[in-house]
py3Dmol code that shows the C-alpha trace and the ligand (Angstrom):
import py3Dmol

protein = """\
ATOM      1  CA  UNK A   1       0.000   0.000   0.000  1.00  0.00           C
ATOM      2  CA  UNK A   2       1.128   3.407  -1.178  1.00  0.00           C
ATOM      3  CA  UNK A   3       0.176   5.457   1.814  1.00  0.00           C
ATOM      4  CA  UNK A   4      -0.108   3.423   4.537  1.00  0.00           C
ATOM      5  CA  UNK A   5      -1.195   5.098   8.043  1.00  0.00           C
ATOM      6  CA  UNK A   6      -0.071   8.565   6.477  1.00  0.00           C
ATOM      7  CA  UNK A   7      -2.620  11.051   7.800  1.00  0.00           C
ATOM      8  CA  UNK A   8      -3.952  13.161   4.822  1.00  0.00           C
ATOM      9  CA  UNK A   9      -6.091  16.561   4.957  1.00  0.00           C
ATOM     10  CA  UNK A  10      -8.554  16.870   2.287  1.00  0.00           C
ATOM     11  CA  UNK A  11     -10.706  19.747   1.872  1.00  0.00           C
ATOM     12  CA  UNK A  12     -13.713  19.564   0.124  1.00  0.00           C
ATOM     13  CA  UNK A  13     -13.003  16.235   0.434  1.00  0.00           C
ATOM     14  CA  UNK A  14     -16.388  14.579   1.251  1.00  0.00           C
ATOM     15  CA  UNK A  15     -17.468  14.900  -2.792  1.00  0.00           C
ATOM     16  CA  UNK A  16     -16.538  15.794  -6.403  1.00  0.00           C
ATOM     17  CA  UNK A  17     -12.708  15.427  -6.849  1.00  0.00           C
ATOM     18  CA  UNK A  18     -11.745  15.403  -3.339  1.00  0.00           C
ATOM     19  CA  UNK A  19     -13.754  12.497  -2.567  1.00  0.00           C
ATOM     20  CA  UNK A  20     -12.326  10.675  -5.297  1.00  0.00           C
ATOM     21  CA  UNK A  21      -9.116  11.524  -3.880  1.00  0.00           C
ATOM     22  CA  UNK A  22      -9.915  10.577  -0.592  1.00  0.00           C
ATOM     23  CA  UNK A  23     -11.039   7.087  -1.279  1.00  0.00           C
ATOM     24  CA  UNK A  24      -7.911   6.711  -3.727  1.00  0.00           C
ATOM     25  CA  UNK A  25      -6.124   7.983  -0.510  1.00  0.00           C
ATOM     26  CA  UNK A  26      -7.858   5.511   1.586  1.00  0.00           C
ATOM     27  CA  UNK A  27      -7.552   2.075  -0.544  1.00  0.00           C
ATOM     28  CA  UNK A  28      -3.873   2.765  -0.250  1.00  0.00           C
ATOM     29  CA  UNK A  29      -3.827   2.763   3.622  1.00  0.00           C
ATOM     30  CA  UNK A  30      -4.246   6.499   4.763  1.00  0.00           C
ATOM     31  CA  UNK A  31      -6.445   7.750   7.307  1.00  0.00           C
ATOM     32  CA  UNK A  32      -8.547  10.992   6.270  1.00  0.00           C
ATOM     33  CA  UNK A  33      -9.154  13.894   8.031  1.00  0.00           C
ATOM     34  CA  UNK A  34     -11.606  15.411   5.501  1.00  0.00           C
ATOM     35  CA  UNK A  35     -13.318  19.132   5.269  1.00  0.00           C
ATOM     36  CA  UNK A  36     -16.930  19.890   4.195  1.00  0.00           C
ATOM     37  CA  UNK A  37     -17.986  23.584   5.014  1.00  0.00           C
ATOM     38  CA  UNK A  38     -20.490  22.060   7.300  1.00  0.00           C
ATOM     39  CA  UNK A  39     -21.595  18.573   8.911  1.00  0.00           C
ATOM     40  CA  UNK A  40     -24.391  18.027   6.698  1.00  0.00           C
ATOM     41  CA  UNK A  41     -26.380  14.728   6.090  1.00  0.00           C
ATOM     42  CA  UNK A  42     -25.037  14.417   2.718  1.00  0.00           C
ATOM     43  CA  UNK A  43     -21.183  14.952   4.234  1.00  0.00           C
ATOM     44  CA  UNK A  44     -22.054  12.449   7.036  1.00  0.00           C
ATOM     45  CA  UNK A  45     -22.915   9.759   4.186  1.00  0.00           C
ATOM     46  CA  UNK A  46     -19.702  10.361   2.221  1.00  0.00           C
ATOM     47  CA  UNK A  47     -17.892  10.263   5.491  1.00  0.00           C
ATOM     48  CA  UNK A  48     -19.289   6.645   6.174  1.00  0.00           C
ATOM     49  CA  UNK A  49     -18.419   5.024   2.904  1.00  0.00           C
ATOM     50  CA  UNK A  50     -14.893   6.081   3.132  1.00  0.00           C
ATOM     51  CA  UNK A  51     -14.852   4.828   6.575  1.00  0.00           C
ATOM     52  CA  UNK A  52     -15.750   1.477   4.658  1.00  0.00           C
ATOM     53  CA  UNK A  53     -12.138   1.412   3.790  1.00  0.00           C
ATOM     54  CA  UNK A  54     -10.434   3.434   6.464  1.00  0.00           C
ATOM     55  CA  UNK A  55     -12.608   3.121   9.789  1.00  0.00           C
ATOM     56  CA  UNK A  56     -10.318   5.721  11.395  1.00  0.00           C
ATOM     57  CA  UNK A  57     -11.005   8.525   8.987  1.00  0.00           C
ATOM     58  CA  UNK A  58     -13.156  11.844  10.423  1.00  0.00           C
ATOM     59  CA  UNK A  59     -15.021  14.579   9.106  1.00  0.00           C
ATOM     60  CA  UNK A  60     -14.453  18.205   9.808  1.00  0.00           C
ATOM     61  CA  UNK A  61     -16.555  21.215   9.684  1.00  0.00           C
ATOM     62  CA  UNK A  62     -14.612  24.174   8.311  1.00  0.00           C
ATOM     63  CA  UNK A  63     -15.124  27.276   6.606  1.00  0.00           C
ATOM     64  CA  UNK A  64     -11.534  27.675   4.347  1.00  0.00           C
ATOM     65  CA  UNK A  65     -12.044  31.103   3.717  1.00  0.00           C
ATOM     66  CA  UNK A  66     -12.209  32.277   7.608  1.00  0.00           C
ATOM     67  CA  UNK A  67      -8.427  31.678   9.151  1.00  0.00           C
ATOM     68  CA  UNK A  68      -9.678  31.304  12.117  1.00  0.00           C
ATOM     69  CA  UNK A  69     -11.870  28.348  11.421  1.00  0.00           C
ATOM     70  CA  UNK A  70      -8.954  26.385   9.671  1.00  0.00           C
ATOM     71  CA  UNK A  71      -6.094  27.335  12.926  1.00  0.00           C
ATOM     72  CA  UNK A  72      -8.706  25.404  14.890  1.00  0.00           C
ATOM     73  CA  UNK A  73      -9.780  22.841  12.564  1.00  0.00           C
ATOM     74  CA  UNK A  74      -6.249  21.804  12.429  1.00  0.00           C
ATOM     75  CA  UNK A  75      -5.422  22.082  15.519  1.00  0.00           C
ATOM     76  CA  UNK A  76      -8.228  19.823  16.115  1.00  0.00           C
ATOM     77  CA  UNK A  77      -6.727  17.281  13.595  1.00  0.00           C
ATOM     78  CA  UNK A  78      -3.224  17.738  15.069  1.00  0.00           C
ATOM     79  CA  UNK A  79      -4.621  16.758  18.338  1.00  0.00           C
ATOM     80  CA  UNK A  80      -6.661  13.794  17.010  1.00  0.00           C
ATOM     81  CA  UNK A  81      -4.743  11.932  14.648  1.00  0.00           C
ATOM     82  CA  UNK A  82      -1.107  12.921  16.177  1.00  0.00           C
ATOM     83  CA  UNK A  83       0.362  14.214  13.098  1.00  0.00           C
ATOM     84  CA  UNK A  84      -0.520  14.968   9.127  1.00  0.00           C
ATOM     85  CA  UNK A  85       1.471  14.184   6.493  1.00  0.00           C
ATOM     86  CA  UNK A  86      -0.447  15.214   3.483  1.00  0.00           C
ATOM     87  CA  UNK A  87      -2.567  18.466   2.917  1.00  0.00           C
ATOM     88  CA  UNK A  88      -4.945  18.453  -0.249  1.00  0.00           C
ATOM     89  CA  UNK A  89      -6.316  21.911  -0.488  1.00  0.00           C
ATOM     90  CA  UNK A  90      -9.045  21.075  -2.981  1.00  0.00           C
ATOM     91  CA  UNK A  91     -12.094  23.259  -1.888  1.00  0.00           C
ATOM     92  CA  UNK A  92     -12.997  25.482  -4.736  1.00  0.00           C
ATOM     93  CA  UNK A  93     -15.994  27.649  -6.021  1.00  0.00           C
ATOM     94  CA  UNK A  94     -17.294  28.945  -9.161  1.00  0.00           C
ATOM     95  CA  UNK A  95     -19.007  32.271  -9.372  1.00  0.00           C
ATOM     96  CA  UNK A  96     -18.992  32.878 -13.308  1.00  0.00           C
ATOM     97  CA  UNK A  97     -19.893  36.153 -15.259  1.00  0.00           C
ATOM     98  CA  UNK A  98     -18.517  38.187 -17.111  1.00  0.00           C
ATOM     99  CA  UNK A  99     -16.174  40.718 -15.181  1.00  0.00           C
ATOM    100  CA  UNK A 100     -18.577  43.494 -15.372  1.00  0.00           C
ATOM    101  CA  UNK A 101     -21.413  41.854 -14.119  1.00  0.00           C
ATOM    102  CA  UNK A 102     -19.033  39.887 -11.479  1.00  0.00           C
ATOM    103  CA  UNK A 103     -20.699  40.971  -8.139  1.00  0.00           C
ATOM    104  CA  UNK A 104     -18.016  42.618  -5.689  1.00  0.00           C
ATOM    105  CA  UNK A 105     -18.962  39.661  -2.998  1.00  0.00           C
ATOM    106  CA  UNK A 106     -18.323  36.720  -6.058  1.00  0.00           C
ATOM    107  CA  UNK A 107     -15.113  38.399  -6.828  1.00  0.00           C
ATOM    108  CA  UNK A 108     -13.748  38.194  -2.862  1.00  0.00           C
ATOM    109  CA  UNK A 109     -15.831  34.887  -2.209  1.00  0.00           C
ATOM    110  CA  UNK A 110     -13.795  33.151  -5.171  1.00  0.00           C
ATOM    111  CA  UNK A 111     -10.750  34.429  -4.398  1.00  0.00           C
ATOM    112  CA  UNK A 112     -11.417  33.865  -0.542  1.00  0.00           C
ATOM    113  CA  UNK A 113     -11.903  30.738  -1.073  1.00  0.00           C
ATOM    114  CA  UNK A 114      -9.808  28.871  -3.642  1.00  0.00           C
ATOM    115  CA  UNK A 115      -6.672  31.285  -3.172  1.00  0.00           C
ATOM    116  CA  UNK A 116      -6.820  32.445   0.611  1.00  0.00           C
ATOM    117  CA  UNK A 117      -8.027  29.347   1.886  1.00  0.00           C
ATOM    118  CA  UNK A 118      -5.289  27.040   0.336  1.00  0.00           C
ATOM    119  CA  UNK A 119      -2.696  29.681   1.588  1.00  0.00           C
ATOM    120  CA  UNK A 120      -4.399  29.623   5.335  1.00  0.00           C
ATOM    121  CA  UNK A 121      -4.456  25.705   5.936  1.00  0.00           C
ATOM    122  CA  UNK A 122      -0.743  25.618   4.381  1.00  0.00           C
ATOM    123  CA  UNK A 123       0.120  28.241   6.618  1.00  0.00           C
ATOM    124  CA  UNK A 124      -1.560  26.100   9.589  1.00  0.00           C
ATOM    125  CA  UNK A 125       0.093  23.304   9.200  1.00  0.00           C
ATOM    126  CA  UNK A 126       3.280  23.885   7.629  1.00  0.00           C
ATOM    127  CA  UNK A 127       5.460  24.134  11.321  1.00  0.00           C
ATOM    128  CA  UNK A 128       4.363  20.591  12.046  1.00  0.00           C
ATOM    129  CA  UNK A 129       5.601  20.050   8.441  1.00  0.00           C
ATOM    130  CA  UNK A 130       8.895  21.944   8.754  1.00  0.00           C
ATOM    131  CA  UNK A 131       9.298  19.727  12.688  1.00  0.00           C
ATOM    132  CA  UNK A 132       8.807  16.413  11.348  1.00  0.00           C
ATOM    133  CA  UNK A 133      10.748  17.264   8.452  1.00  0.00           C
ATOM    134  CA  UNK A 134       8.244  16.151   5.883  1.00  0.00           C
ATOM    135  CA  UNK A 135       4.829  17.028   4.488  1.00  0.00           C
ATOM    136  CA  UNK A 136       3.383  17.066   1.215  1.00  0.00           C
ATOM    137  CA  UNK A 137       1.007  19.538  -0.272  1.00  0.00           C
ATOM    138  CA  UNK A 138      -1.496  19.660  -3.321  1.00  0.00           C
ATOM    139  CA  UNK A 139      -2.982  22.220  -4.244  1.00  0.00           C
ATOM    140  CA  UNK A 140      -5.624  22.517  -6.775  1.00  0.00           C
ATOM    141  CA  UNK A 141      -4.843  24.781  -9.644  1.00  0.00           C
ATOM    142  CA  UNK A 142      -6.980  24.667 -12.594  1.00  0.00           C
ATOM    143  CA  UNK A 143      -6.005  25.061 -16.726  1.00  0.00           C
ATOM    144  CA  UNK A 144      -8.082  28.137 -16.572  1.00  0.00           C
ATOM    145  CA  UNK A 145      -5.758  29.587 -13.915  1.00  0.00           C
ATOM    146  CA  UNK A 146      -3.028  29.148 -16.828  1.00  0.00           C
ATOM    147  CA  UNK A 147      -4.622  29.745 -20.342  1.00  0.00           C
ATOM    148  CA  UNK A 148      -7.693  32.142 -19.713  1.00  0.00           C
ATOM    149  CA  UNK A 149     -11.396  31.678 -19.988  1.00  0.00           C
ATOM    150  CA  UNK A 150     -14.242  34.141 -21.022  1.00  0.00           C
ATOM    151  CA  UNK A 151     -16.343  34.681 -17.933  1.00  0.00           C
ATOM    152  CA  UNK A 152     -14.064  33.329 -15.279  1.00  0.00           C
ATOM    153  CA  UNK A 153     -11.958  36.610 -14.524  1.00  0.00           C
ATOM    154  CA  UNK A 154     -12.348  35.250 -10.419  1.00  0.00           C
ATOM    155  CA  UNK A 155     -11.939  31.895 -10.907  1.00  0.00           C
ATOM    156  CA  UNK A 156      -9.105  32.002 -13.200  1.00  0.00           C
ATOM    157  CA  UNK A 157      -7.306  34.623 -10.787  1.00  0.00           C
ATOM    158  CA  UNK A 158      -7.451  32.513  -7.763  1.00  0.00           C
ATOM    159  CA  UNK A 159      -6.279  29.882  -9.826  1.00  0.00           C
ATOM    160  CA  UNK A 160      -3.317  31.519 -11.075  1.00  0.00           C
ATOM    161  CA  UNK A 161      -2.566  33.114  -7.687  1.00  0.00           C
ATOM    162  CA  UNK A 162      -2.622  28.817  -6.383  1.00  0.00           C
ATOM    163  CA  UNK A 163       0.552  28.400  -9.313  1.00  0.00           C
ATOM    164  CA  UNK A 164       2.418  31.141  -7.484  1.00  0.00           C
ATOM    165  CA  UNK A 165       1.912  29.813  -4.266  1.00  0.00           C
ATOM    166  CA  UNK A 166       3.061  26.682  -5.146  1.00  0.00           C
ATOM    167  CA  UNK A 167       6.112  27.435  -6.979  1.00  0.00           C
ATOM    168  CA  UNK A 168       6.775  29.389  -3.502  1.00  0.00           C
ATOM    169  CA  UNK A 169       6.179  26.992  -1.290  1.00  0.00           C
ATOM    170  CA  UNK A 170       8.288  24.433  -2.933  1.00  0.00           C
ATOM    171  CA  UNK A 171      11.483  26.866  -2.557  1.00  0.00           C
ATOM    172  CA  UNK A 172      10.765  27.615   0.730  1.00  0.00           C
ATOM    173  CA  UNK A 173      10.650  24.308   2.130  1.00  0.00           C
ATOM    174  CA  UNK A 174      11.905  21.985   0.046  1.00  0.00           C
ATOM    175  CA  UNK A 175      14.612  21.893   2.071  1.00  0.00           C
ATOM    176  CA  UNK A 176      13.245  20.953   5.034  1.00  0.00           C
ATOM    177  CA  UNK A 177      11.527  17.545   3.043  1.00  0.00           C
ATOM    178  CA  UNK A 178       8.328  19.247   2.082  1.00  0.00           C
ATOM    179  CA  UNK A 179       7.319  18.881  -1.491  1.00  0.00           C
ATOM    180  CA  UNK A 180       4.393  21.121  -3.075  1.00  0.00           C
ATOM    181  CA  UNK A 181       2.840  20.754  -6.364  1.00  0.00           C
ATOM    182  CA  UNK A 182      -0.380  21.713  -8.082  1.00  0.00           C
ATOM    183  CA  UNK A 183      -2.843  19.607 -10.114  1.00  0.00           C
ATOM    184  CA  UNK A 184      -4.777  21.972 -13.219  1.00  0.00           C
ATOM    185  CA  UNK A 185      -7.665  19.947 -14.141  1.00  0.00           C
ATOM    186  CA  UNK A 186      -9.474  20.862 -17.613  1.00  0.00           C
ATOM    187  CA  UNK A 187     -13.642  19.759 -17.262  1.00  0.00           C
ATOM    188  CA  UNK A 188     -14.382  17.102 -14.746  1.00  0.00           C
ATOM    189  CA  UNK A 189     -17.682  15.653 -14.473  1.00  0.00           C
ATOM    190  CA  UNK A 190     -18.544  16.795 -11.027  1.00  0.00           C
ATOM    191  CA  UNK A 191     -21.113  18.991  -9.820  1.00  0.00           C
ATOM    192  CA  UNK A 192     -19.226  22.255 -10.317  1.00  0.00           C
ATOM    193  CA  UNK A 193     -19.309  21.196 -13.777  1.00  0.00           C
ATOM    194  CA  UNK A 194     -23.068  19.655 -13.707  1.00  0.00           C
ATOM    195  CA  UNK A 195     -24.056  23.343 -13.466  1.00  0.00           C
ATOM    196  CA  UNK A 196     -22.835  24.083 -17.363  1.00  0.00           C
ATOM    197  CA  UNK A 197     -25.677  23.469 -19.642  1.00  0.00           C
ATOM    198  CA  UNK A 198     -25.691  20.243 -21.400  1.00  0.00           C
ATOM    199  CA  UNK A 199     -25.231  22.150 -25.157  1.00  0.00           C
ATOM    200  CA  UNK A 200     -21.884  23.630 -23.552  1.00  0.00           C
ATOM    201  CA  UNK A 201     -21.257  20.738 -22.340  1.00  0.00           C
ATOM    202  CA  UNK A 202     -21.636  18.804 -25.428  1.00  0.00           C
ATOM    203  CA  UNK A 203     -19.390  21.609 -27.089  1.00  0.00           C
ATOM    204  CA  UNK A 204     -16.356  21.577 -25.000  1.00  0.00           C
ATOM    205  CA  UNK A 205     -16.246  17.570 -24.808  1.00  0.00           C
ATOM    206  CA  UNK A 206     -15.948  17.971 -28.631  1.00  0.00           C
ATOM    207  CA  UNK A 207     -13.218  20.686 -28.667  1.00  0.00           C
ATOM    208  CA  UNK A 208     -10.806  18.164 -26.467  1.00  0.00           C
ATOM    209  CA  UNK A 209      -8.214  16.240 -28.034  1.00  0.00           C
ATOM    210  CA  UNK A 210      -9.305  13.247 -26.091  1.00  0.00           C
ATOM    211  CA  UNK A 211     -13.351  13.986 -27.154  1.00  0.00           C
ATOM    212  CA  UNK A 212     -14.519  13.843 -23.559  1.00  0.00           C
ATOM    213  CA  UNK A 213     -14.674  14.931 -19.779  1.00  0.00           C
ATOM    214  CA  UNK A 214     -12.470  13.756 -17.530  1.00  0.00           C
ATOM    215  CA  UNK A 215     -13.874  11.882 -14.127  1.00  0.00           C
ATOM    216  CA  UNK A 216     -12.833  12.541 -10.557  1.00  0.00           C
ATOM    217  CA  UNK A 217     -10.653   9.553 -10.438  1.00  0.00           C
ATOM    218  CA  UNK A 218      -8.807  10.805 -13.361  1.00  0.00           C
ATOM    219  CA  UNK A 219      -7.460  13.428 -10.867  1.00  0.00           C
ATOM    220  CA  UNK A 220      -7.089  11.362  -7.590  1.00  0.00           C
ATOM    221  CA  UNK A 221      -4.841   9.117  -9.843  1.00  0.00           C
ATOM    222  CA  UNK A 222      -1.968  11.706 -10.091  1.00  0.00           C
ATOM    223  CA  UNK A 223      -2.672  13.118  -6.533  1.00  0.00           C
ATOM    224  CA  UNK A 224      -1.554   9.403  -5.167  1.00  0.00           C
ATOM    225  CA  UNK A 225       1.506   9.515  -7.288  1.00  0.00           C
ATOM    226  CA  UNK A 226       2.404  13.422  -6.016  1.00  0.00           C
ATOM    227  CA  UNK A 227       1.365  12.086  -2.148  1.00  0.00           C
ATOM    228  CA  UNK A 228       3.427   9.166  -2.721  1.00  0.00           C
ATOM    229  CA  UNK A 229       7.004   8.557  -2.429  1.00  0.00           C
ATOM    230  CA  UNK A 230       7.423   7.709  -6.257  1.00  0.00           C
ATOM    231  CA  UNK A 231       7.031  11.512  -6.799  1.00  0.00           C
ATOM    232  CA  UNK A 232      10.194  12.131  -4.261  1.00  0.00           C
ATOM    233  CA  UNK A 233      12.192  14.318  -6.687  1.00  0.00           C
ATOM    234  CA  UNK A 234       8.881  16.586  -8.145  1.00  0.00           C
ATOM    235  CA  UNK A 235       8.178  19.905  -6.551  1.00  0.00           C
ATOM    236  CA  UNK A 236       6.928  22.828  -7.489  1.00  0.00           C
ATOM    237  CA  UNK A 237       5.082  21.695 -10.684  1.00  0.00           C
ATOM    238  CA  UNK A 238       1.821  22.244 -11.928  1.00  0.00           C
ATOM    239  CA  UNK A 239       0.422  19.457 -13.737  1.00  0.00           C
ATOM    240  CA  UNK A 240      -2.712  19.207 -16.232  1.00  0.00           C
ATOM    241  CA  UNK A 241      -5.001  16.557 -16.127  1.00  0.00           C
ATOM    242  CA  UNK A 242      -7.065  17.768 -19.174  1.00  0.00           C
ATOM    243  CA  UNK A 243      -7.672  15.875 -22.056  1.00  0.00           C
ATOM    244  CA  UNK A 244      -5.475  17.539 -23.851  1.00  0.00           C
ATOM    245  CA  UNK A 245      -7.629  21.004 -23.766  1.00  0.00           C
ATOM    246  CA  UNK A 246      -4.328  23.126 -23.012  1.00  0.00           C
ATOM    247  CA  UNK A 247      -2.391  21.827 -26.421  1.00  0.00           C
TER     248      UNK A 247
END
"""
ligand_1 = """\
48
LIG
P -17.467 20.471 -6.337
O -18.276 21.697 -6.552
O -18.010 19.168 -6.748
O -16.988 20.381 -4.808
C -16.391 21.492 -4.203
C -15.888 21.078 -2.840
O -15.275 22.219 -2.213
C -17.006 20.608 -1.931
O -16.567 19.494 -1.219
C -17.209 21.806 -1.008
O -17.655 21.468 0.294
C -15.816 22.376 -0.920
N -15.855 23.778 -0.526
C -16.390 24.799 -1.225
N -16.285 25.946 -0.521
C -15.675 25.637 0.648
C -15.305 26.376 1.798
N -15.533 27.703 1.880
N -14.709 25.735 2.829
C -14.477 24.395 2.762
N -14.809 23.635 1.696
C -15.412 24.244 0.651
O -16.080 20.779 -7.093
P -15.063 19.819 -7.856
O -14.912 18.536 -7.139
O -15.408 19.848 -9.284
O -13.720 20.695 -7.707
C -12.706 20.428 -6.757
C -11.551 21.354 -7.043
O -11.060 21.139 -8.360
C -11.898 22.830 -6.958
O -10.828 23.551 -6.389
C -12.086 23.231 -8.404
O -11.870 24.600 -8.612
C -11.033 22.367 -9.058
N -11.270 22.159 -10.482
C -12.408 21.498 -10.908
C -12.638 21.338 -12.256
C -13.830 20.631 -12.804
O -13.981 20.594 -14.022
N -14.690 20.039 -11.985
C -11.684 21.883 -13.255
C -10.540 22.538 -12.701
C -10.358 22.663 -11.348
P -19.245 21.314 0.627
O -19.585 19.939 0.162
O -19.324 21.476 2.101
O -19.947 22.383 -0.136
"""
view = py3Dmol.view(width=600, height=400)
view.addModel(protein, "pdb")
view.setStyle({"model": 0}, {"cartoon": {"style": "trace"}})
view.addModel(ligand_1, "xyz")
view.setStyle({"model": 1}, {"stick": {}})
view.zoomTo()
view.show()
């Protein structure tokens, strides 16, 4: 097993992507701590299936875009599980329109919460990081964040602003055994992408090299390979997983 009894932090990990990364995560012998915004029914449910495979595995309630939410969700998962060893900041919104109709609150939620809230749980839990002397972090970029799209001005910012903090990340600490990377996805069937009308839908499957969307697991694939040790000499890259949309 790949990852077994690391300790691995997903957020938004109880559907979409990070759920498929958790239960990658979890086949492979990790324990999950993972993040919803709040303890729903629906959370509760994913939580239970992925304690299928990993009984130990909890869910957290935590609002990524307030710091002081995530310093005491981790702390809370510091206490609990003893130590981390992988953070997957994968929470991410959509609030798409074109930038003059972008509403001041869907420019700062977006940014808030794909940008500020990967930089506040890295920032939480990067000392226990730096005093065990190794950690690993993925963040979740997106191809938009690197080539543009019409109507995502937010999204495509925060997404760019994740490469930077990356590429920083990895200098600052790879010396201390900490490796950071990003993952850029192009479309993923998941409900972020459920919202695009099925005619648009239809359209950019088409466009693709590959003629099709890409799944959840698609993505949890390479984030077991960048968690893992057979990724030991890649940092500070940002990889797409996107069907060949960037070409
Ligand atoms: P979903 O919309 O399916 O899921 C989003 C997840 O993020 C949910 O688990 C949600 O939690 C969580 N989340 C949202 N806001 C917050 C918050 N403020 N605090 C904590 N958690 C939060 O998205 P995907 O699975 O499609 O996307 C996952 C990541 O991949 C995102 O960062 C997205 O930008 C990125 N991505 C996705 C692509 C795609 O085509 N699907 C393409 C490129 C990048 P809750 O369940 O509690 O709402």
């Amino acid at each position: 097993m790949m990852l077994k009894d690391h300790v691995a932090v997903i957020t938004g990990g109880t559907r979409g992507i990070g759920k498929a990364i958790a239960m990658k995560f979890a086949k492979e012998g990790a324990l999950l701590a993972v993040i919803a915004t709040r303890d729903t029914e629906a959370a509760r449910a994913s939580l239970e299936e992925l304690q299928q495979i990993s009984p130990g595995s909890r869910l957290y309630a935590c609002d990524v875009k307030d710091a002081s939410q995530v310093e005491a969700v981790t702390e809370e998962i510091l206490a609990d599980f003893g130590h981390v060893d992988i953070l997957v900041n994968n929470a991410g919104i959509t609030r798409d329109n074109l930038l003059p109709s972008i509403s001041v609150m869907d420019i700062d939620d977006v940014i808030d919460v794909n940008l500020k809230g990967t930089i506040y749980m890295t920032r939480a839990l990067i000392r226990s990081f730096v005093k065990q002397r190794h950690g690993v972090i993925i963040n979740m970029s997106s191809v938009v964040g690197l080539m543009g799209n019409k109507g995502q001005a937010n999204y495509a910012a925060s997404k760019a602003g994740v490469v930077g903090f990356t590429k920083t990340v990895a200098k600052e600490y790879g010396r201390r055994k900490i490796r950071c990377n990003a993952i850029a996805p192009g479309y993923i069937a998941t409900e972020m992408t459920a919202k695009l009308s099925e005619e648009l839908t239809k359209s950019i499957a088409d466009s693709l090299p590959l003629g099709t969307l890409g799944e959840p697991d698609d993505i949890a694939e390479l984030a077991l390979f960048l968690a893992s040790d057979r990724s030991k000499y890649i940092t500070g890259e940002v990889i797409k997983v996107d069907g060949g949309m960037y070409v």
